[in-house]
N, CA, C and O of each residue as an XYZ file, in Angstrom:
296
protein
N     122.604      2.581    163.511
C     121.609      3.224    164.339
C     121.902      2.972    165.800
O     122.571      1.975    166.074
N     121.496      3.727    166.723
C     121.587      3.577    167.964
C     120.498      2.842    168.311
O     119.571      2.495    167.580
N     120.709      2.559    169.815
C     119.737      1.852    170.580
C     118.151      2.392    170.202
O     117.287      1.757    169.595
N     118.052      3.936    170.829
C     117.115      4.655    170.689
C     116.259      5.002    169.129
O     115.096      5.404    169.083
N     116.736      4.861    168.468
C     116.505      4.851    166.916
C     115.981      3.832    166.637
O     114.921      3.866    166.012
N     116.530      2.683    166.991
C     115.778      1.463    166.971
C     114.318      0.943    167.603
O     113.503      0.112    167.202
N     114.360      1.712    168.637
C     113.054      1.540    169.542
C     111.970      2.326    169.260
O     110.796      2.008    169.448
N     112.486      3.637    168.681
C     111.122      4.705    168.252
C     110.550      3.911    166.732
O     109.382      3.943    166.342
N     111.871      3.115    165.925
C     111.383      2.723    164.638
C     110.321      1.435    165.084
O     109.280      1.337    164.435
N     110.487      0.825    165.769
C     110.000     -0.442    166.321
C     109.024     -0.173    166.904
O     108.408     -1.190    167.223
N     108.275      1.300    167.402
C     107.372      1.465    168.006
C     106.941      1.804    166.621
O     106.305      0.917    166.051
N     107.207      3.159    165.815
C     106.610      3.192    165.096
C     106.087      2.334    163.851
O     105.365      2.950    163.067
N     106.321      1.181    163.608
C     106.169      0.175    163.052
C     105.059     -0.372    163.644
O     104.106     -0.768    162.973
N     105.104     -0.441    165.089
C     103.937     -1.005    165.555
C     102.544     -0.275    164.978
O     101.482     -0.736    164.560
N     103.172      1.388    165.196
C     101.938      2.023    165.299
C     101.079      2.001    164.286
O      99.857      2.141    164.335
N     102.116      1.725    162.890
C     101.424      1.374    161.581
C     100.741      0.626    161.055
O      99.711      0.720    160.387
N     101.734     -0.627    161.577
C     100.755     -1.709    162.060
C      99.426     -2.091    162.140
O      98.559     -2.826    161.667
N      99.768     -0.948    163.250
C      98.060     -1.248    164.139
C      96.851     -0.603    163.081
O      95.757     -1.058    162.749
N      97.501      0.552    162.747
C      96.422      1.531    162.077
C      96.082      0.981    160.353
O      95.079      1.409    159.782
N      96.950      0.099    159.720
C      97.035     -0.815    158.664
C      95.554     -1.828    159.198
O      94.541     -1.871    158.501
N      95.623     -2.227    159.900
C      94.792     -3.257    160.281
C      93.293     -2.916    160.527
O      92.337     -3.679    160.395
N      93.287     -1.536    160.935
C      91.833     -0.438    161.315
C      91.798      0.044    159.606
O      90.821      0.581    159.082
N      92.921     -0.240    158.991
C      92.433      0.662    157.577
C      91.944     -0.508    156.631
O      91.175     -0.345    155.684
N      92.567     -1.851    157.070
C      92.128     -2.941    156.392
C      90.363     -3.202    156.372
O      89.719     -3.733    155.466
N      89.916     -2.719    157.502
C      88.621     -2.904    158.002
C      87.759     -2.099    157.363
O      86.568     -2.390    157.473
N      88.166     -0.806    156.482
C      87.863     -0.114    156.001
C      87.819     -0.424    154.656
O      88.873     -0.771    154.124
N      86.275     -0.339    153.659
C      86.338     -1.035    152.181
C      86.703     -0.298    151.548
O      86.360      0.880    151.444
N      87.925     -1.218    150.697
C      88.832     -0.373    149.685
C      88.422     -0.355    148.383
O      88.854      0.527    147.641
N      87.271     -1.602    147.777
C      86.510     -2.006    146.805
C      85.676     -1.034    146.746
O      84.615     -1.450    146.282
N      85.630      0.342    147.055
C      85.152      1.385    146.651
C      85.599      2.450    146.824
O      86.565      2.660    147.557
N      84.847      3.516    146.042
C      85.575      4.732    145.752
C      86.193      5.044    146.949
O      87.404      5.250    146.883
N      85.539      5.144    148.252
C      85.081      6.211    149.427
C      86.398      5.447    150.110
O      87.116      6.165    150.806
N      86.774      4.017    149.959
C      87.407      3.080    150.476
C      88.768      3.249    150.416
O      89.502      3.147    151.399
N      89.214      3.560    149.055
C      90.028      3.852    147.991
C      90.609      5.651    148.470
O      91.712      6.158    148.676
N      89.583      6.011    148.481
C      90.044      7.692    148.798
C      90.249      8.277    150.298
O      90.630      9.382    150.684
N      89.734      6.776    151.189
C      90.491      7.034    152.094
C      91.452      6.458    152.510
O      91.892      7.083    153.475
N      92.061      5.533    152.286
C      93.598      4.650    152.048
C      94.279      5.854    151.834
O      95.183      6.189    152.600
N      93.925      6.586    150.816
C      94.877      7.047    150.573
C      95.086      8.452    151.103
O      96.178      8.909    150.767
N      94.444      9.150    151.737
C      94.703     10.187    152.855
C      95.381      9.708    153.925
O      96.341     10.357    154.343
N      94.942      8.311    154.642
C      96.003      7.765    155.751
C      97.358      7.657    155.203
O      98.276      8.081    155.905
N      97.579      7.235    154.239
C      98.872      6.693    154.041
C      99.718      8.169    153.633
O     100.844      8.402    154.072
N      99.038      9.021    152.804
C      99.672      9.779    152.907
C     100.107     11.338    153.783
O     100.916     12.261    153.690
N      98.906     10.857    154.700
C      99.216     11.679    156.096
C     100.485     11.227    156.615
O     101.322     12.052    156.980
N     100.758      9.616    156.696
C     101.232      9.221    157.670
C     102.928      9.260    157.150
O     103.928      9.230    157.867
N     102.849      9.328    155.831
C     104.227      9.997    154.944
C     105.110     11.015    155.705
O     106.210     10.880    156.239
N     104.162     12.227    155.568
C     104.353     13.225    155.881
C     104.810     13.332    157.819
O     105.201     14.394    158.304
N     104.669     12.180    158.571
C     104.635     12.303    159.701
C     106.259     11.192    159.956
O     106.716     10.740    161.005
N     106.728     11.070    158.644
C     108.400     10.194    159.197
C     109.087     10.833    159.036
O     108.972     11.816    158.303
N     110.416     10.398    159.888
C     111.746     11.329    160.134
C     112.368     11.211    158.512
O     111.719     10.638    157.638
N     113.673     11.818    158.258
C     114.320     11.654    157.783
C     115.137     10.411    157.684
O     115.562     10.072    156.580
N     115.367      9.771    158.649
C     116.156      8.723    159.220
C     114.984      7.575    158.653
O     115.461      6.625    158.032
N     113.446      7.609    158.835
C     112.811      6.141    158.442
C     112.575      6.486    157.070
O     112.262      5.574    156.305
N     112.714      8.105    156.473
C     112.228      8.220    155.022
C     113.827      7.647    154.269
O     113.748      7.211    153.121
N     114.952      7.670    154.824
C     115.971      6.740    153.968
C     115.379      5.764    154.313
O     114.594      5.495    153.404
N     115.276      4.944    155.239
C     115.118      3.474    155.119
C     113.997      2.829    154.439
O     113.755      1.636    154.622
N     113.201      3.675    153.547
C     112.066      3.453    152.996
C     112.794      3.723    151.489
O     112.409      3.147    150.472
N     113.602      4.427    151.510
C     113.904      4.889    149.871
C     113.688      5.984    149.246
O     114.002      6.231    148.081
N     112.946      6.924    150.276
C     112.329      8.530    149.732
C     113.170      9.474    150.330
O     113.671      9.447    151.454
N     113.267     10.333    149.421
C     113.690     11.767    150.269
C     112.626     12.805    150.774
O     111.504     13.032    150.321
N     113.280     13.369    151.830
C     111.247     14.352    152.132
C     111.229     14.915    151.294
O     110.308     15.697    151.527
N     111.910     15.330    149.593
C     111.024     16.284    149.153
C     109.795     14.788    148.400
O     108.568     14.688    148.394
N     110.558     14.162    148.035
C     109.355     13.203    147.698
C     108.599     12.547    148.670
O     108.067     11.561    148.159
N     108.288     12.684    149.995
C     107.476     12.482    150.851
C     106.461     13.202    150.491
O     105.318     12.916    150.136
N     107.113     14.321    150.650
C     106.428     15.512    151.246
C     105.292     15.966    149.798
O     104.116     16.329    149.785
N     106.286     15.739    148.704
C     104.925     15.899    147.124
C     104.106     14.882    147.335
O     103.199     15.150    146.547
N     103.739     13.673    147.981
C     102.949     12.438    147.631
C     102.213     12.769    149.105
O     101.116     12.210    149.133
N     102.453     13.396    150.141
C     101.614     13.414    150.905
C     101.303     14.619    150.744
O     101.262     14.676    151.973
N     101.041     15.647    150.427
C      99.886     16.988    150.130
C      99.570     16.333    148.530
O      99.905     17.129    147.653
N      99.285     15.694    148.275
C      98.345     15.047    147.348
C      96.959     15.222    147.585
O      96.714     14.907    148.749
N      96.127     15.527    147.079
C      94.442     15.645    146.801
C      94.291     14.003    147.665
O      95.426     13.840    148.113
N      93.760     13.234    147.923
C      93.040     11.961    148.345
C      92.706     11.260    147.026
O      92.829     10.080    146.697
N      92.098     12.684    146.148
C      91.127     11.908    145.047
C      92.498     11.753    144.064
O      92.344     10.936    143.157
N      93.294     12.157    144.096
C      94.703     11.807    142.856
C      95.317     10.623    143.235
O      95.492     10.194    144.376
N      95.692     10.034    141.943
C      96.074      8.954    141.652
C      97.817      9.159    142.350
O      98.626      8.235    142.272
């Protein structure tokens, strides 16, 4: 990776971070809790490059099926 690749991943890491920590705050010990975990996470799927979806292990087409997921699906 280049310099620059490194710094957008490192930001974006932060940004997850941060928003992990606002979602932590959010109760997951229920339905409402539960069904929204899982709209963030899989919004936020849908919002990585190609470049962080290898370094995660997915290809976008499997991004891309797990984030237009219903909220309420498993």
């Amino acid at each position: 990776m280049d310099g620059m690749s490194d710094v957008r991943l490192a930001l974006r890491s932060q940004e997850l971070e941060a928003e992990q920590e606002r979602t932590i705050t959010a109760p997951t010990d229920n339905r409402w809790g539960l069904f929204w975990r899982r709209r963030h996470t899989r919004k936020a799927l849908l919002d990585l490059t190609t470049a962080q979806l290898r370094d995660v292990g997915l290809t976008a087409e499997q991004a891309r099926h797990e984030g237009l997921k219903s909220f309420w699906r498993d």
